[in-house]
N, C-alpha and C positions, 0 to 999 in steps of 0.2 A: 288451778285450785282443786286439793281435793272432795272428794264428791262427801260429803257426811249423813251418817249413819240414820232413815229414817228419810230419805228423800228434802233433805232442809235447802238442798240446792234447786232441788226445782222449784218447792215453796216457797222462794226469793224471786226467782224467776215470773213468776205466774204472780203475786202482788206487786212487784214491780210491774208487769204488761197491765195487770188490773188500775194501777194508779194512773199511768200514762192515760189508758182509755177514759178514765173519770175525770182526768183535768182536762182531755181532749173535749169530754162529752160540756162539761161547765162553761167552757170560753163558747162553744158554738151555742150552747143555749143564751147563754149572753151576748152574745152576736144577734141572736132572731128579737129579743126583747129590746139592746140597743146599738140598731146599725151605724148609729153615728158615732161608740167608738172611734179613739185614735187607736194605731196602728202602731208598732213594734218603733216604728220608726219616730214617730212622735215622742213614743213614750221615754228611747235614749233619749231625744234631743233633751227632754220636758228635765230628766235627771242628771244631765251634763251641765242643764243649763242655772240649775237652781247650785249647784258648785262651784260655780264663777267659769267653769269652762264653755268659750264661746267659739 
């Protein structure tokens, strides 16, 4: 990809890594509030399961 005029490739770059770290930072502080969360694994089962696929 070329690089454009103005540094707009890094400014993609650097909100993208900022976005990742803010949804990183949201799911762990929801972790500490509720540990009893289900798990990634749960949650396909929970959206497989409401589709009829069992």
């Amino acid at each position: 990809m070329e690089k454009l005029a103005g540094g707009q490739s890094g400014r993609r770059e650097i909100s993208a890594a900022v976005t990742i770290t803010a949804v990183t930072a949201a799911l762990a502080v929801l972790l500490i509030f509720f540990p009893d969360m289900p798990g990634p694994t749960e949650l396909i089962a929970f959206l497989f399961s409401t589709i009829g696929m069992k």
